[in-house]
C-alpha positions as CSV (number, residue, x, y, z in Angstrom):
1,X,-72.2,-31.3,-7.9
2,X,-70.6,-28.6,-5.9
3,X,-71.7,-27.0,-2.8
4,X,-73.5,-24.3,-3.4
5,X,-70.9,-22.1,-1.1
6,X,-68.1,-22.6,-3.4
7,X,-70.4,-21.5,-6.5
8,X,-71.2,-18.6,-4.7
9,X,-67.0,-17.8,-3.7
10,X,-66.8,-18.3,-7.5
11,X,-69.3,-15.4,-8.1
12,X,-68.0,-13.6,-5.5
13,X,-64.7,-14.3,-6.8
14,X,-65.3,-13.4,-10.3
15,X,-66.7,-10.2,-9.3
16,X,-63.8,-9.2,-7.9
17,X,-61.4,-10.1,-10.6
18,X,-63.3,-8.7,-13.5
19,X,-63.3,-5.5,-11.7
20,X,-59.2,-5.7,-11.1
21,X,-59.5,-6.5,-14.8
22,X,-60.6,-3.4,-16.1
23,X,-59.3,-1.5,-13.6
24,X,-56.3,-2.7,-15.2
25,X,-57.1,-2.3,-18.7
26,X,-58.0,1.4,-17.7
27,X,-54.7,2.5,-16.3
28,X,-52.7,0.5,-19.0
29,X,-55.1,2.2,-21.5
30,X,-53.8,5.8,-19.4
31,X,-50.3,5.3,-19.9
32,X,-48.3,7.2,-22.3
33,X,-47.8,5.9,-25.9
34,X,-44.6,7.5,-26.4
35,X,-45.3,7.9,-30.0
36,X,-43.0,11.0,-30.4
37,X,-39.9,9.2,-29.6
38,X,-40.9,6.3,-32.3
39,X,-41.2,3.4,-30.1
40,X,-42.3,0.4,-31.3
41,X,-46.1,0.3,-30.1
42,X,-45.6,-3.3,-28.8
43,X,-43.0,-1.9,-26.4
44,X,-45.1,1.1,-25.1
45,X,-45.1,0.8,-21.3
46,X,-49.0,-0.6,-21.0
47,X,-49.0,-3.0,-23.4
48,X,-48.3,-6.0,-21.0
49,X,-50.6,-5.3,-18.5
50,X,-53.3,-4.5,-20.6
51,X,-53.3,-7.6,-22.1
52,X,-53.0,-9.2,-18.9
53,X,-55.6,-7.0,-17.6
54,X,-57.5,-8.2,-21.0
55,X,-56.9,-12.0,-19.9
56,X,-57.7,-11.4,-16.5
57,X,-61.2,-10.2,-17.6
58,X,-62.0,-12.8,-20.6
59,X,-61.4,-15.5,-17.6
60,X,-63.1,-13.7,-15.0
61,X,-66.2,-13.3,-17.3
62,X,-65.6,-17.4,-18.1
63,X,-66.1,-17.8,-13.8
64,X,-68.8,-15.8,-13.7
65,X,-71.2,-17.4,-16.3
66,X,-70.1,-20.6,-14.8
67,X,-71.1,-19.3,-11.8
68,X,-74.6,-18.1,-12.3
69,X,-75.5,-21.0,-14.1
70,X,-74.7,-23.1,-11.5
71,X,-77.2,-21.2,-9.6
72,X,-74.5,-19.1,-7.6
73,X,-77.3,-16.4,-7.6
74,X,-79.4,-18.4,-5.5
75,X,-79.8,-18.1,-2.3
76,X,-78.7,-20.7,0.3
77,X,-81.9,-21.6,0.9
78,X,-83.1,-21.7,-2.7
79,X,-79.7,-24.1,-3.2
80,X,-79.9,-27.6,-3.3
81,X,-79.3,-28.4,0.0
82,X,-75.8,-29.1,-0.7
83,X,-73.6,-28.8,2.8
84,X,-70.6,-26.1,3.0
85,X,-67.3,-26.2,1.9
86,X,-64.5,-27.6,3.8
87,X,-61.6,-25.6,4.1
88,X,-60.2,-26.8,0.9
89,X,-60.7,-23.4,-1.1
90,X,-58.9,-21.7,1.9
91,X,-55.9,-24.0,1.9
92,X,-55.8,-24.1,-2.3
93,X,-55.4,-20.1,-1.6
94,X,-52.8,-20.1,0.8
95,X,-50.9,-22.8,-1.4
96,X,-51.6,-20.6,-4.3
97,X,-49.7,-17.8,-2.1
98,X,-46.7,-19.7,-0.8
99,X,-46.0,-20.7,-4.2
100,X,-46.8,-16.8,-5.7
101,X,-44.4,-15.3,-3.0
102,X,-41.7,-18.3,-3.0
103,X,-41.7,-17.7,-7.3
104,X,-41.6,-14.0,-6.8
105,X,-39.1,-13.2,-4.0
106,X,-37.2,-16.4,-3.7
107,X,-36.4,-17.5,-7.1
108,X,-36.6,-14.2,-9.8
109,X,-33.5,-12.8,-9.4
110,X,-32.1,-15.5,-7.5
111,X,-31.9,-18.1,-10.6
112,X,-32.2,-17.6,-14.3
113,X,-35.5,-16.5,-15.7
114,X,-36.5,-19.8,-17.6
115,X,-35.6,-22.1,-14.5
116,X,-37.4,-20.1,-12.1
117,X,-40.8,-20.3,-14.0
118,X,-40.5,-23.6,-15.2
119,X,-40.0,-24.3,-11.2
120,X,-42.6,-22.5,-10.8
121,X,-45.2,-23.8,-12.9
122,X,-43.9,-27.4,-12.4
123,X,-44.3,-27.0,-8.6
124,X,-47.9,-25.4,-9.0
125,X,-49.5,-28.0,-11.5
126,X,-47.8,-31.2,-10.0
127,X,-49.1,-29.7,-6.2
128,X,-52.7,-29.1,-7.4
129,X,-53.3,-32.3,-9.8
130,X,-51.9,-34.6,-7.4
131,X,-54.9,-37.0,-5.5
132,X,-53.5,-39.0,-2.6
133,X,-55.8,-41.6,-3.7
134,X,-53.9,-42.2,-7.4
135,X,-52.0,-45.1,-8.2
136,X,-48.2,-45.0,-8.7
137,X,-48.8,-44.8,-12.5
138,X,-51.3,-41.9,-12.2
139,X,-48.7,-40.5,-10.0
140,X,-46.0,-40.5,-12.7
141,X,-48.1,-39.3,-15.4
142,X,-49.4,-36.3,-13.3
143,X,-45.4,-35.2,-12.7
144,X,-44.4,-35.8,-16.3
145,X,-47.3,-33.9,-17.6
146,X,-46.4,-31.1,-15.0
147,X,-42.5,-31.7,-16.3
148,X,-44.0,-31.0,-19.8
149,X,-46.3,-28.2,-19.1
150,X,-43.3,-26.0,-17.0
151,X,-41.0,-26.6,-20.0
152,X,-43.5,-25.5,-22.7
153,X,-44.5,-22.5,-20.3
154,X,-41.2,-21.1,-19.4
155,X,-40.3,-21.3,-22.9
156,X,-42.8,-19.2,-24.3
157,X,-42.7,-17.3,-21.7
158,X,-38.6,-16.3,-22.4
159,X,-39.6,-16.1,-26.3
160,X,-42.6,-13.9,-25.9
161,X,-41.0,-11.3,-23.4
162,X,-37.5,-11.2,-25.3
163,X,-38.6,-11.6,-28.7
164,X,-42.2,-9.8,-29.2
165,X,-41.9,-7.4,-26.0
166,X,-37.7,-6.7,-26.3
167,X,-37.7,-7.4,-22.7
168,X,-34.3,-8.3,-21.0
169,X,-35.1,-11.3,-18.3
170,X,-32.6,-11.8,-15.2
C-alpha cells in the first residue's frame, strides 16, 4: 500500500495537469483553422496540441480516480497511518527533468530526429524500471524491453509527424 502522502501528490498532481489539459485544449481549440486557404484540417496549427492537450487530460482524469479511491481525499489523520514518502518522488522528478532538458536542448537538433527519441525513450524506461535488487537476467530483459520500446516509439513517432501531420523533423 502506498503512503498516503504520495496518494495525496497524485491528487494534487492530477489536479494540476487536468487543468494544463484543458487549458490546452482551449487555446488549441482558439487557434485559427485556416479554412480559406484550404488546408488540410489535420495540418491546422492546433491540431497537435490539442490532442496532446486531449491525452494529457484522459491521463490526468486516469490519476485522479486512482487517487481518490485510494483515499487521497482523506485526511492524514483519517489515512491509514501509513509513514511519509521518502524523497523518491522528488528525485523521480528531477530525473524526469534532466532527461526532459538533456532530450530537448541536447539532442533535437543536435542528432537526427528518430535517434534522439529513441535515446530518449530508451534512456527514460531503462532508468526508471531498473531495481538494484534484480538479477543479471532481469537486468537484461529490462534493457532489451527498453531497446524495444525506444525503437517502436521513435518510429511512430517519425511516421505519425511526417506522414499524418506533414511535419518535416530535423
Amino acid at each position: 500500500m502506498r503512503p498516503h502522502s504520495l496518494i495525496r501528490a497524485d491528487l494534487v498532481t492530477a489536479a494540476v495537469l487536468l487543468s494544463l489539459g484543458l487549458f490546452v485544449v482551449v487555446e488549441a481549440w482558439r487557434m485559427p483553422r485556416l479554412e480559406e486557404r484550404q488546408i488540410n484540417p489535420l495540418t491546422v496549427p492546433g491540431i497537435v496540441p490539442g490532442l496532446l492537450g486531449l491525452v494529457l487530460v484522459a491521463m490526468a482524469s486516469v490519476l485522479l480516480i486512482r487517487s481518490i479511491r485510494a483515499g487521497g481525499l482523506k485526511s492524514a489523520a483519517e489515512a491509514t497511518g501509513e509513514g511519509g514518502g521518502d524523497g523518491s518522488s522528488w528525485r523521480r522528478l528531477g530525473l524526469t527533468a534532466a532527461l526532459c532538458l538533456a532530450y530537448a536542448a541536447g539532442l533535437v537538433g543536435h542528432v537526427d530526429f528518430r535517434l534522439a527519441t529513441g535515446l530518449f525513450v530508451f534512456a527514460f524506461v531503462a532508468l526508471f524500471e531498473w531495481d538494484p535488487g534484480q538479477s543479471l537476467i532481469r537486468h537484461g530483459r529490462t534493457v532489451g524491453w527498453a531497446a524495444v520500446q525506444a525503437a517502436l516509439v521513435a518510429l511512430a513517432v517519425a511516421v505519425v509527424f511526417q506522414e499524418l501531420f506533414l511535419v518535416r523533423l530535423p
